[in-house]
C-alpha positions as CSV (number, residue, x, y, z in Angstrom):
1,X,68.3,97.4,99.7
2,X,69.8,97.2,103.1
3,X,72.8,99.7,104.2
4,X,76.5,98.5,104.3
5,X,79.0,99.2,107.0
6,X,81.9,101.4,105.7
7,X,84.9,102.3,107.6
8,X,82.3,100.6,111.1
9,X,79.6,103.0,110.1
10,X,76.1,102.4,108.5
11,X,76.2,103.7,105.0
12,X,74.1,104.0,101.8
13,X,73.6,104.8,98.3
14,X,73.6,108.6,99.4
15,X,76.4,108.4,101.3
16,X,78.5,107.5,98.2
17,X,76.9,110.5,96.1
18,X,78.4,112.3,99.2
19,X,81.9,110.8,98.7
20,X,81.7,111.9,95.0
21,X,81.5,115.6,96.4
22,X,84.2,114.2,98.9
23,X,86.7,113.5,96.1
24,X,85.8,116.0,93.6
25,X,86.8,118.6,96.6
26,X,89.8,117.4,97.3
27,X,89.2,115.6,100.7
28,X,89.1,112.1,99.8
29,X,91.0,109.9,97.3
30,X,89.0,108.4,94.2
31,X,90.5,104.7,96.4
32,X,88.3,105.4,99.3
33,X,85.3,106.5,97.2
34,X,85.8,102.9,95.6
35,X,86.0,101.0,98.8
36,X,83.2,103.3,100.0
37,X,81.1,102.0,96.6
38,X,81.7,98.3,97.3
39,X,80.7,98.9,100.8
40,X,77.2,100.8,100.3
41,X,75.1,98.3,98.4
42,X,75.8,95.2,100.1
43,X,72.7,92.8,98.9
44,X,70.2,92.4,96.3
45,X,66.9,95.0,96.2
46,X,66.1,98.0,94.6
47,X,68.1,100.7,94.5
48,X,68.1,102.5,98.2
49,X,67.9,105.9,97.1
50,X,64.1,107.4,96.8
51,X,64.0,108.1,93.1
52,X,61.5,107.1,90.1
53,X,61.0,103.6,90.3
54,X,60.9,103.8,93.8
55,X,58.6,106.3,94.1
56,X,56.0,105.5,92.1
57,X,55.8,102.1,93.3
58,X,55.0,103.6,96.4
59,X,52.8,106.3,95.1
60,X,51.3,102.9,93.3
61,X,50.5,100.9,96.7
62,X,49.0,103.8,97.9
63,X,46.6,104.5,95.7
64,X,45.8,100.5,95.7
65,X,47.3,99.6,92.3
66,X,50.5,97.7,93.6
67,X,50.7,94.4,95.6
68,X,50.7,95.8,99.4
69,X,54.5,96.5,101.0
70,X,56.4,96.3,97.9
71,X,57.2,99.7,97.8
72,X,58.5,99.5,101.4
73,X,59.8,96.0,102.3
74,X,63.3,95.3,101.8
75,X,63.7,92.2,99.6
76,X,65.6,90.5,101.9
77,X,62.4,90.6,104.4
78,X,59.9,87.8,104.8
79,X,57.4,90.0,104.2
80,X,58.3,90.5,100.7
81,X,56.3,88.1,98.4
82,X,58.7,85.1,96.5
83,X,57.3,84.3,93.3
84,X,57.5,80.6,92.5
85,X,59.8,79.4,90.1
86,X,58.9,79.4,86.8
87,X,58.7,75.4,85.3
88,X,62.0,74.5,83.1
């Protein structure tokens, strides 16, 4: 997934488990973290943190039992294969 822009900065999925921290110390309002969430995750594509699924599609590719740059191109890349639509 790629990054959003929050407040004209880059940000992520990580970012807004940092504004979590953020609010639950006192230094942000639960507004901002909110703003912050609808900012972080602008497209479609897996989730950008590096966790389960991610990981072991990666560790998959590696080891030659996943399609080649799954694990690693964003879906909004032409290098990510587009399955045809299935017939209706």
């Amino acid at each position: 997934m790629m990054a959003g822009k929050f407040e004209d900065k880059e940000t992520d999925l990580i970012r807004v488990f940092e504004g979590v921290g953020d609010v639950a110390r006192g230094e942000w309002a639960e507004a901002r973290l909110q703003e912050l969430e609808e900012c972080a995750c602008p497209g479609c594509g897996s989730c950008a943190g590096m966790f389960t699924a991610n990981s072991m599609n990666c560790l998959s590719e590696a080891l030659g039992m996943a399609l080649p740059g799954m694990g690693r191109s964003r879906r909004s890349w032409p290098t990510r294969i587009r399955w045809p639509k299935p017939p209706e």
